[in-house]
C-alpha positions in Angstrom: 20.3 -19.1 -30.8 19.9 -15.5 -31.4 15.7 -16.1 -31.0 16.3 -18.5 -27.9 18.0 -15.5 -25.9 15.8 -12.8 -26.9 12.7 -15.1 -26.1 14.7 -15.6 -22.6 14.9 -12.2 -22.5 11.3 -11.4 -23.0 10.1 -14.0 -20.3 12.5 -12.9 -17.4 11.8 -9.0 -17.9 8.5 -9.1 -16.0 10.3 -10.6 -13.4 12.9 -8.1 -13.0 10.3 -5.3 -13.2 8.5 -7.0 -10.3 12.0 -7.3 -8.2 12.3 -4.0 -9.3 9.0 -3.0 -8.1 9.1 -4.8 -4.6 12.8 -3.1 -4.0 11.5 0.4 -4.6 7.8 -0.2 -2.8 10.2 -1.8 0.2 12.4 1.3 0.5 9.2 3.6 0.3 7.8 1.6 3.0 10.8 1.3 5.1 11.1 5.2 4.8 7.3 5.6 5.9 7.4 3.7 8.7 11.2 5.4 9.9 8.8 8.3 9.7 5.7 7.3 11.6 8.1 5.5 14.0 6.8 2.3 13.7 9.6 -0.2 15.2 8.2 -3.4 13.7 10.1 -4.5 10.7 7.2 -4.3 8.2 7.9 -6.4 5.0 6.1 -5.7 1.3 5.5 -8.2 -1.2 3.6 -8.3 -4.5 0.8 -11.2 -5.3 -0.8 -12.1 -8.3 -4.2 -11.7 -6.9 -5.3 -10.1 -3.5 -8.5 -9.9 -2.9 -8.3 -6.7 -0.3 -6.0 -4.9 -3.4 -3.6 -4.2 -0.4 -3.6 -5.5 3.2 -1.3 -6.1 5.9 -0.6 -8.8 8.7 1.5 -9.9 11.0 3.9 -13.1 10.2 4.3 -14.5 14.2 2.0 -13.9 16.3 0.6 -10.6 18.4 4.5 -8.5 17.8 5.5 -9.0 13.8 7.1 -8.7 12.0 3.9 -7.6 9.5 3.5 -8.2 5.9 1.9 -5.9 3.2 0.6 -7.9 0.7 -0.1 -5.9 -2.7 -2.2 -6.8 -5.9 0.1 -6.5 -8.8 -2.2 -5.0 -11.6 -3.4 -2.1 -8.8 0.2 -1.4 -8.0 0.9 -0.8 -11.8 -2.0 1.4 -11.8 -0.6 3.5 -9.2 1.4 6.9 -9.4 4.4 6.9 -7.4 2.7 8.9 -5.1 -0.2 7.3 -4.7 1.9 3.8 -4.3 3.1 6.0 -1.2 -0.3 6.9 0.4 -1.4 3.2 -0.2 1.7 1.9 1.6 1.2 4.5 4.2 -2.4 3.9 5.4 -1.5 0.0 5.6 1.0 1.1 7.5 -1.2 3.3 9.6 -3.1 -0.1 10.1 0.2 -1.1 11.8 0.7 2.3 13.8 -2.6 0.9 15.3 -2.4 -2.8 16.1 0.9 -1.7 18.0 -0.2 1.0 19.7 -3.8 0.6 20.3 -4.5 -3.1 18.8 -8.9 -2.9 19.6 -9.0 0.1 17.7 -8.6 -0.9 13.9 -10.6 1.3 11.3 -10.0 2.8 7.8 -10.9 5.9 9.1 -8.0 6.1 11.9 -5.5 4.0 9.5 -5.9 6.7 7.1 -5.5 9.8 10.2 -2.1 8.3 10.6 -1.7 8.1 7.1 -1.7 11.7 6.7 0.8 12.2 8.8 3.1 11.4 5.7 1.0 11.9 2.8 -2.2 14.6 1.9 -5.9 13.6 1.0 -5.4 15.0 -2.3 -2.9 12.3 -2.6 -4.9 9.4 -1.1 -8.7 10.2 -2.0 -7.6 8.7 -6.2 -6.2 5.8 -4.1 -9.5 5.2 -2.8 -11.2 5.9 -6.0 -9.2 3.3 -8.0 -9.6 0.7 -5.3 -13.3 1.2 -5.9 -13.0 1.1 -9.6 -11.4 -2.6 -8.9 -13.7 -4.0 -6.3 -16.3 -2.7 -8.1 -18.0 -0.3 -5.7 -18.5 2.9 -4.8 -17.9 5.3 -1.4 -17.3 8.9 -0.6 -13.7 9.5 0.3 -14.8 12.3 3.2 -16.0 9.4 5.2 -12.8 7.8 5.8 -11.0 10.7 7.4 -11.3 12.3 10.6 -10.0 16.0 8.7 -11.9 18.2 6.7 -11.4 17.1 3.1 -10.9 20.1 0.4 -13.4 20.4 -1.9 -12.2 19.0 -5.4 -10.1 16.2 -3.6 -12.9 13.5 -3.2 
């Protein structure tokens, strides 16, 4: 019985990390967007797989609520900080689509991004989402600021 409950116990951790993780990455995100005054409710949820590493959507239609939908294994690989840039440019994607919805790039996501995080900060994002897609870009050409030497 002993083995039965630590095997239990060893199955239903990962899940409780994940809960875990998805409480802590939905306050991060809810604190972000109080910041960036987005008004949408904007949900996050972790996926086994997601092709994008991170993306967001909407759930109903042209007004919300949105969705960002994270890769597991690239959240793990995240710093705390980093998690935060990453949640913050999606949610600069959102900042966009609900205030100027035909003018969606990486480059502007990531402007409002910086409003609540630094390019020192969000240029390893970038990096590590390369690393897992498996290609290869230059950080200074996905902000509109003047990066600092030593952050790209």
């Amino acid at each position: 019985m002993k083995h039965l409950a630590i095997a239990l116990v060893v199955c239903l951790l990962p899940l409780r990390l994940s809960a875990q993780s998805v409480d802590s990455s939905q306050a991060v995100t809810d604190g972000l967007r109080h910041r960036l005054e987005i008004l949408e409710k904007v949900y996050f949820t972790l996926v086994d797989h997601n092709p994008l590493v991170m993306s967001v959507e909407t759930l109903a239609g042209r007004s919300g609520p949105f969705v960002i939908t994270a890769d597991k294994a690239f959240v793990r690989s995240l710093k705390p900080e980093e998690l935060a840039a990453a949640i913050a440019h999606e949610l600069g994607h959102v900042w966009l689509y609900t205030h100027h919805p035909y003018l969606q790039t990486e480059k502007l996501a990531n402007d409002v991004a910086l409003r609540v995080t630094s390019a020192e900060v969000l240029a390893p994002v970038y990096e590590k989402v390369w690393r897992r897609l498996g290609s290869r870009g230059n950080f200074a050409e996905y902000v509109s600021l003047e990066v600092k030497p030593g952050s790209q």
